[in-house]
PDB file of N, CA, C and O in Angstrom:
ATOM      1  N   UNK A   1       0.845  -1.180   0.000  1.00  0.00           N
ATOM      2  CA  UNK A   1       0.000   0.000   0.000  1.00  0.00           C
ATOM      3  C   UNK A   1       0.889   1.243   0.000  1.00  0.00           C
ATOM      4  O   UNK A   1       1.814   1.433   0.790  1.00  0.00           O
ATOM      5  N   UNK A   2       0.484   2.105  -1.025  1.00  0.00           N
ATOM      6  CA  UNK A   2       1.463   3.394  -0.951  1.00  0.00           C
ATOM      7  C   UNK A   2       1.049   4.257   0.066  1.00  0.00           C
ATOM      8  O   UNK A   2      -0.064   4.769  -0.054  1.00  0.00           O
ATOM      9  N   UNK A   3       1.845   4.558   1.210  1.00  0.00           N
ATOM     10  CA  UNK A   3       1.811   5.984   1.873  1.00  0.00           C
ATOM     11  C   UNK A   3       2.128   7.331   1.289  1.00  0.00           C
ATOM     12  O   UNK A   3       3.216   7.191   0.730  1.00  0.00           O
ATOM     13  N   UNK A   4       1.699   8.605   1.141  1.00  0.00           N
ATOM     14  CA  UNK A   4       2.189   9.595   1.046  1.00  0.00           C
ATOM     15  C   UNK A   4       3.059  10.034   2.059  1.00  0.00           C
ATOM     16  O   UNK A   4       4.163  10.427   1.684  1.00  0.00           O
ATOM     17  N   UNK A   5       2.848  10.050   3.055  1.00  0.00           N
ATOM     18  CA  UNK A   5       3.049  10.592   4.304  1.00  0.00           C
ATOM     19  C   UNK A   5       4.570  10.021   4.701  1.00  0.00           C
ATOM     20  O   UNK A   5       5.238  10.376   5.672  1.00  0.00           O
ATOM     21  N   UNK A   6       4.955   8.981   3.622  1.00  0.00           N
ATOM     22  CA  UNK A   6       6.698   8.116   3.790  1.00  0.00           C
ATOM     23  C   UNK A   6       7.390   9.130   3.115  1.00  0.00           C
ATOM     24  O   UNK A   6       8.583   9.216   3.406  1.00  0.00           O
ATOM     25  N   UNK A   7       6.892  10.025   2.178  1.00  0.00           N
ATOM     26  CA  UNK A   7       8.046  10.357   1.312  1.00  0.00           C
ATOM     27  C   UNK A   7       8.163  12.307   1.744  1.00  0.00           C
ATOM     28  O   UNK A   7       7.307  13.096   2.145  1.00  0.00           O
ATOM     29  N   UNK A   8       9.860  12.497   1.362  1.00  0.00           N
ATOM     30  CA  UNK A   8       9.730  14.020   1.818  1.00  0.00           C
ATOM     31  C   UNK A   8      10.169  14.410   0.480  1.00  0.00           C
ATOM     32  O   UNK A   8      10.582  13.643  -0.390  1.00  0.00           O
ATOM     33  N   UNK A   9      10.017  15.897   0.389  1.00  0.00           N
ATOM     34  CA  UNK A   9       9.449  16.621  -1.514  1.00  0.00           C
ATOM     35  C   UNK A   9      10.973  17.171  -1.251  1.00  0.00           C
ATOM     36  O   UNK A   9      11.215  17.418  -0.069  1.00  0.00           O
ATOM     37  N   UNK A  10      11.988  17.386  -2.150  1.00  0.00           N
ATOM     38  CA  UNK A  10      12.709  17.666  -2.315  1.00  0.00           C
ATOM     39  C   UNK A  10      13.255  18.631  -3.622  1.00  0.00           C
ATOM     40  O   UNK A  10      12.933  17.957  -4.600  1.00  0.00           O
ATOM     41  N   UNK A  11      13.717  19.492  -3.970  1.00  0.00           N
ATOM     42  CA  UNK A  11      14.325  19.702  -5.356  1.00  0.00           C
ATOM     43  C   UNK A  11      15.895  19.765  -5.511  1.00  0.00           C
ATOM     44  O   UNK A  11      16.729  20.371  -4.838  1.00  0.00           O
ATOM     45  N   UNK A  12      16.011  19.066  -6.451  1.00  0.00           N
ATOM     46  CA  UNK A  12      17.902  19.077  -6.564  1.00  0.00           C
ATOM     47  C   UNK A  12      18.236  18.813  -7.823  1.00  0.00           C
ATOM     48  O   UNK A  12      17.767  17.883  -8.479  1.00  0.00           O
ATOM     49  N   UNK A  13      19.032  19.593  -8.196  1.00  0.00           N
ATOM     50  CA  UNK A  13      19.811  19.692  -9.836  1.00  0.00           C
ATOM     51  C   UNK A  13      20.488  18.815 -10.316  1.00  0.00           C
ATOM     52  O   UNK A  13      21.586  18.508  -9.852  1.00  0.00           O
ATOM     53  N   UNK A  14      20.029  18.334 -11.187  1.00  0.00           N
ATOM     54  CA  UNK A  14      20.159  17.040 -11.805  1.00  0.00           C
ATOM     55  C   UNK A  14      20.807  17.002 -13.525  1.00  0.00           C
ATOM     56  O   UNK A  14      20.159  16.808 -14.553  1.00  0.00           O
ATOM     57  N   UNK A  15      21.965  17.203 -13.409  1.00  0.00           N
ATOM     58  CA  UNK A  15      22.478  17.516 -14.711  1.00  0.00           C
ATOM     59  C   UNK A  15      22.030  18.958 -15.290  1.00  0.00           C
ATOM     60  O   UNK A  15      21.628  18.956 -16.454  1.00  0.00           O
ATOM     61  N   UNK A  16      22.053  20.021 -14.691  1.00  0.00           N
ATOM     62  CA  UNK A  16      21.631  21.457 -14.775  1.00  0.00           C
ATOM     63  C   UNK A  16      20.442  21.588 -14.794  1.00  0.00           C
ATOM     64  O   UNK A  16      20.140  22.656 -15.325  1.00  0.00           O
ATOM     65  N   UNK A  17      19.454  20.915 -14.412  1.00  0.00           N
ATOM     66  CA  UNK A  17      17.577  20.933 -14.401  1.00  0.00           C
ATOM     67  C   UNK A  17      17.457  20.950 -13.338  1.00  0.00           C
ATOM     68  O   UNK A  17      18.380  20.365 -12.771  1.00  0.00           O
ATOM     69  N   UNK A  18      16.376  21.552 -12.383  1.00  0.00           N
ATOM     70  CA  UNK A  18      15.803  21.205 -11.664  1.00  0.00           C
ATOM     71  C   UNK A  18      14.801  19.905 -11.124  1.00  0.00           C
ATOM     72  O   UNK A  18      13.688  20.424 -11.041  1.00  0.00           O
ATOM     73  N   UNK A  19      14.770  19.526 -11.018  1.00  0.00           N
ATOM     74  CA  UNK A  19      13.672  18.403 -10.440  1.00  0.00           C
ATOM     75  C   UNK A  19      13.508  17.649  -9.032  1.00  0.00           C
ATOM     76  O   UNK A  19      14.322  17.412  -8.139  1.00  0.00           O
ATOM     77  N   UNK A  20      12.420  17.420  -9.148  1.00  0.00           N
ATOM     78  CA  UNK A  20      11.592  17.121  -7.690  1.00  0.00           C
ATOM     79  C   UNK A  20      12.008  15.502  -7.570  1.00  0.00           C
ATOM     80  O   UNK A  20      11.945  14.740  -8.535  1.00  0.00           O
ATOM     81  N   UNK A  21      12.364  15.174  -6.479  1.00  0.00           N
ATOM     82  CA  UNK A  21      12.745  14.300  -6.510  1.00  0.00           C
ATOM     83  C   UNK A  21      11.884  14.036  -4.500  1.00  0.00           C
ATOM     84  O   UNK A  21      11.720  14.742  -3.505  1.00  0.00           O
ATOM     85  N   UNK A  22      11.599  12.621  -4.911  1.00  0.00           N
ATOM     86  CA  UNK A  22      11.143  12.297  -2.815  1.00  0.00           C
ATOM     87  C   UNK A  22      12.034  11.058  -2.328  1.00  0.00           C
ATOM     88  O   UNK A  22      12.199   9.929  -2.791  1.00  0.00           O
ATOM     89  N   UNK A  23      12.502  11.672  -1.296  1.00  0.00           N
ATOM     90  CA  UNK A  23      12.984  10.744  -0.355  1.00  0.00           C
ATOM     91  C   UNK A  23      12.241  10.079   0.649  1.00  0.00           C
ATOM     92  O   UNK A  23      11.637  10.696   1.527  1.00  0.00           O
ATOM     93  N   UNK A  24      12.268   8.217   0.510  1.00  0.00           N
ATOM     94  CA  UNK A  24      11.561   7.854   1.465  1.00  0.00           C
ATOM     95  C   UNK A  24      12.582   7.924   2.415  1.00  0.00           C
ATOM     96  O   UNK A  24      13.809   7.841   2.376  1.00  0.00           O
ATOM     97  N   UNK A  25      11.281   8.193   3.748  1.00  0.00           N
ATOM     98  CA  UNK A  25      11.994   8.515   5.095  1.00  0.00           C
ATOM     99  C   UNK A  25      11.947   7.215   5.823  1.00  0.00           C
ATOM    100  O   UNK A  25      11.802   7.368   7.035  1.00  0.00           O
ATOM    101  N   UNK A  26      12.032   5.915   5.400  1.00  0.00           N
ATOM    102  CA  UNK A  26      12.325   4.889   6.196  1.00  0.00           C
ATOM    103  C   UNK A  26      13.606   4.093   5.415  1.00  0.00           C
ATOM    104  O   UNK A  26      14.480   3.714   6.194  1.00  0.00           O
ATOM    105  N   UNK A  27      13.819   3.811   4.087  1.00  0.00           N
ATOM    106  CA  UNK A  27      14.914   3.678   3.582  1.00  0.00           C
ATOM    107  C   UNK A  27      16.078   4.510   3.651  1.00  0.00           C
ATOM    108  O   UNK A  27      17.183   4.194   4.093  1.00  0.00           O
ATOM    109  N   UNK A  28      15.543   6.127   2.937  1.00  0.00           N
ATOM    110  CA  UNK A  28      16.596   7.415   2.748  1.00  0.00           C
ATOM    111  C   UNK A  28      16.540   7.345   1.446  1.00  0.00           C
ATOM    112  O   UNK A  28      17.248   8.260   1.025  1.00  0.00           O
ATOM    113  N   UNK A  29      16.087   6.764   0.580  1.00  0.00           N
ATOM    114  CA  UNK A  29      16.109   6.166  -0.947  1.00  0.00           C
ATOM    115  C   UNK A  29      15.324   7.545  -2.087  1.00  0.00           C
ATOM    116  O   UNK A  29      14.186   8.014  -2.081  1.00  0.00           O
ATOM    117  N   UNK A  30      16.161   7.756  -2.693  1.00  0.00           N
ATOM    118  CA  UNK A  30      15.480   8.531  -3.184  1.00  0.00           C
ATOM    119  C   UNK A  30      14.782   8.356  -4.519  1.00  0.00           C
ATOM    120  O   UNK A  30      15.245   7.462  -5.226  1.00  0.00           O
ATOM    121  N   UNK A  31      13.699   9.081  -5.021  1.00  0.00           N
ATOM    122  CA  UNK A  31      13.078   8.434  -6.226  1.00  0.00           C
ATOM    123  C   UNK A  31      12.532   9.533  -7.614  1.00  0.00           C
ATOM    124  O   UNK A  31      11.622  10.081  -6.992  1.00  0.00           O
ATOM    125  N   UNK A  32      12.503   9.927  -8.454  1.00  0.00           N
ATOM    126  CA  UNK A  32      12.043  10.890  -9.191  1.00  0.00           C
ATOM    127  C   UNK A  32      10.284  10.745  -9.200  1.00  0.00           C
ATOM    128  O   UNK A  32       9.628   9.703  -9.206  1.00  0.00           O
ATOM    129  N   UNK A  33       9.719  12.382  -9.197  1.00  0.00           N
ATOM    130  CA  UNK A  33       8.538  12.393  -9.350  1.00  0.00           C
ATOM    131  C   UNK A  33       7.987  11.611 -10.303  1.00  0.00           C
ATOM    132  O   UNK A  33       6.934  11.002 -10.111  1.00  0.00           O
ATOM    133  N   UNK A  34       8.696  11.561 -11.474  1.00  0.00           N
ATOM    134  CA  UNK A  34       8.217  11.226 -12.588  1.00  0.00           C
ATOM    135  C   UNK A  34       7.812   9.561 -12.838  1.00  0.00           C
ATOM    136  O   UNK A  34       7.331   9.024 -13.836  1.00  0.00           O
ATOM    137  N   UNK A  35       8.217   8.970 -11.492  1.00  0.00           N
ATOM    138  CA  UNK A  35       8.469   7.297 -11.658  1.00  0.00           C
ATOM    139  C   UNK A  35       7.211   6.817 -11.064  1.00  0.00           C
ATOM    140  O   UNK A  35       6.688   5.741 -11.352  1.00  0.00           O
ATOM    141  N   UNK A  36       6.822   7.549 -10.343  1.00  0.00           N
ATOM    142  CA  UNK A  36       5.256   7.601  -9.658  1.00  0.00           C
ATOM    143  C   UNK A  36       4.322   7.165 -10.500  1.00  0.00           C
ATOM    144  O   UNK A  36       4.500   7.448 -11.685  1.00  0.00           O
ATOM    145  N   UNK A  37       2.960   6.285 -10.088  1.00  0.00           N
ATOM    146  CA  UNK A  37       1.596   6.520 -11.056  1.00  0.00           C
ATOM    147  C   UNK A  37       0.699   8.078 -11.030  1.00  0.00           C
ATOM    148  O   UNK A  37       0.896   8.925 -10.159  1.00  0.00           O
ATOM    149  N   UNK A  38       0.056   8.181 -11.758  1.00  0.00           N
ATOM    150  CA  UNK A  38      -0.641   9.363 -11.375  1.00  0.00           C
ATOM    151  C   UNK A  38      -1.152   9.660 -10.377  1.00  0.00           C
ATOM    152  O   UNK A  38      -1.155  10.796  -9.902  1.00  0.00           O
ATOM    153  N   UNK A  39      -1.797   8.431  -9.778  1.00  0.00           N
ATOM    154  CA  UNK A  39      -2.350   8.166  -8.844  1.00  0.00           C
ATOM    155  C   UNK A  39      -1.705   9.146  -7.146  1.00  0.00           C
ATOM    156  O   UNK A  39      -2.141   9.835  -6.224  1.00  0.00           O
ATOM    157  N   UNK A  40      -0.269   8.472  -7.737  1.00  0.00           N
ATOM    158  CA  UNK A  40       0.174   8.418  -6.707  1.00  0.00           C
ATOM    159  C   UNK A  40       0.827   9.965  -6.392  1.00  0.00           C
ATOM    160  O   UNK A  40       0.805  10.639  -5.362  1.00  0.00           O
ATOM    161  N   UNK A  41       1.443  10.238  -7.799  1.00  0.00           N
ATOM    162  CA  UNK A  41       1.878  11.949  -7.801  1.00  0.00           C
ATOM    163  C   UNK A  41       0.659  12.670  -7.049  1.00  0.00           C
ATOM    164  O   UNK A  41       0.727  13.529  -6.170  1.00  0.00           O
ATOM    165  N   UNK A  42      -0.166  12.246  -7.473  1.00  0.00           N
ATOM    166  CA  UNK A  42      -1.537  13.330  -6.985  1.00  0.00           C
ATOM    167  C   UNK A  42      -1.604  12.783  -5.518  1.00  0.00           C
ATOM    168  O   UNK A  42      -1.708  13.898  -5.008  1.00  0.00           O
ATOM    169  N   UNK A  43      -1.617  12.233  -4.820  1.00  0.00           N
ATOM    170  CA  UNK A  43      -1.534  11.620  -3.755  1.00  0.00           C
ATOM    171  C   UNK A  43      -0.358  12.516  -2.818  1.00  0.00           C
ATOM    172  O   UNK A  43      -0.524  13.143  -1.772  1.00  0.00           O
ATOM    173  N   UNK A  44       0.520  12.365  -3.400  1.00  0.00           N
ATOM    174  CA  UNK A  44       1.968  13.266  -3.273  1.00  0.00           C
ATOM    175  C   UNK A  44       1.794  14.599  -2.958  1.00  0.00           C
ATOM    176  O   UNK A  44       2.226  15.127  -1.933  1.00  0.00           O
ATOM    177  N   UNK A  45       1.077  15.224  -3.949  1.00  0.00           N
ATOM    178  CA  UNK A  45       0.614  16.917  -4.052  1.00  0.00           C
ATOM    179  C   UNK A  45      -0.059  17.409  -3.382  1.00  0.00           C
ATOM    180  O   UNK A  45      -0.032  18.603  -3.083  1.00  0.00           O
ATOM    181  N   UNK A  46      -1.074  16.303  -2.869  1.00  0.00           N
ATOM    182  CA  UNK A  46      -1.756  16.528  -1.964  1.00  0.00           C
ATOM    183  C   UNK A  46      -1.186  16.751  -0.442  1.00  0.00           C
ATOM    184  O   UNK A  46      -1.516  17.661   0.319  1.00  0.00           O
ATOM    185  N   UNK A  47      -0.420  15.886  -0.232  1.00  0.00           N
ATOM    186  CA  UNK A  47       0.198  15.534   1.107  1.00  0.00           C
ATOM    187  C   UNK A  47       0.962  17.081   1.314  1.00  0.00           C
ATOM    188  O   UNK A  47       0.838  17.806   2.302  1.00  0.00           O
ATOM    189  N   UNK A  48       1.802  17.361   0.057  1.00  0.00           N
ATOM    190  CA  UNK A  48       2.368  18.355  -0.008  1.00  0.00           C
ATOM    191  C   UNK A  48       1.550  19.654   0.529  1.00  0.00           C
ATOM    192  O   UNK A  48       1.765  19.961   1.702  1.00  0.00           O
ATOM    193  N   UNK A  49       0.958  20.167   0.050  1.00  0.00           N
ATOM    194  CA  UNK A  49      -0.220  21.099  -0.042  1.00  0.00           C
ATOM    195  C   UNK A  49      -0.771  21.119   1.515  1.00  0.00           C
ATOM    196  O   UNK A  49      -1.000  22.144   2.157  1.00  0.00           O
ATOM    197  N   UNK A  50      -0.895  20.079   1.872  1.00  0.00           N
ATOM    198  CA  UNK A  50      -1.243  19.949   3.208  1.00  0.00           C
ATOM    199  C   UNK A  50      -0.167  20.465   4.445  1.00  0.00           C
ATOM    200  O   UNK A  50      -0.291  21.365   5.276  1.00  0.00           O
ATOM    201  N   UNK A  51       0.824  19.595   4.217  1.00  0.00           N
ATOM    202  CA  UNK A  51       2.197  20.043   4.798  1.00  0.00           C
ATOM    203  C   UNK A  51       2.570  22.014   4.489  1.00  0.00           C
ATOM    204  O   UNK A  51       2.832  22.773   5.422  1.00  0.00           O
ATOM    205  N   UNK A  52       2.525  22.303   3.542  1.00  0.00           N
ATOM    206  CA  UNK A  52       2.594  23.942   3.152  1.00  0.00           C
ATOM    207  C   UNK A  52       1.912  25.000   3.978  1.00  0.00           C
ATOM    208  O   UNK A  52       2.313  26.094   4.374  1.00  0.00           O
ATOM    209  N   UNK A  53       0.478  24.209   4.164  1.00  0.00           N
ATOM    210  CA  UNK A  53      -0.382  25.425   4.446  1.00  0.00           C
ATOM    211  C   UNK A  53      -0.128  24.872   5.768  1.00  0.00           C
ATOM    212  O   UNK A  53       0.218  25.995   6.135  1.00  0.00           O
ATOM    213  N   UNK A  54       0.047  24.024   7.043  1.00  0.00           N
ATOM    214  CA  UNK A  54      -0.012  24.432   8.310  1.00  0.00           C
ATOM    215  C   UNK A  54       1.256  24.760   8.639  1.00  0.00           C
ATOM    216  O   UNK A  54       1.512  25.177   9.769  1.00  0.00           O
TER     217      UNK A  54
END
């Protein structure tokens, strides 16, 4: 079952680009947004969004 709430939002330059990249916080493992289902990005954005505003 995917948690949102495992992974922390990160950005770091990646061959001169920017990109978002999440680190799970029980491995340290890090993973690109882009490897995600939709499902799950949106899942992600959400968590995010949540985390922002309090």
């Amino acid at each position: 079952m995917f948690n949102p709430k495992e992974w922390t939002k990160q950005l770091k330059y990646i061959q001169g680009v920017v990109r978002t990249i999440y680190i799970n916080e029980h491995t340290g493992l890090p993973k690109l947004s882009s490897t995600f289902t939709k499902e799950q990005q949106k899942a992600l954005e959400r968590e995010d969004r949540k985390l922002s505003l309090s």
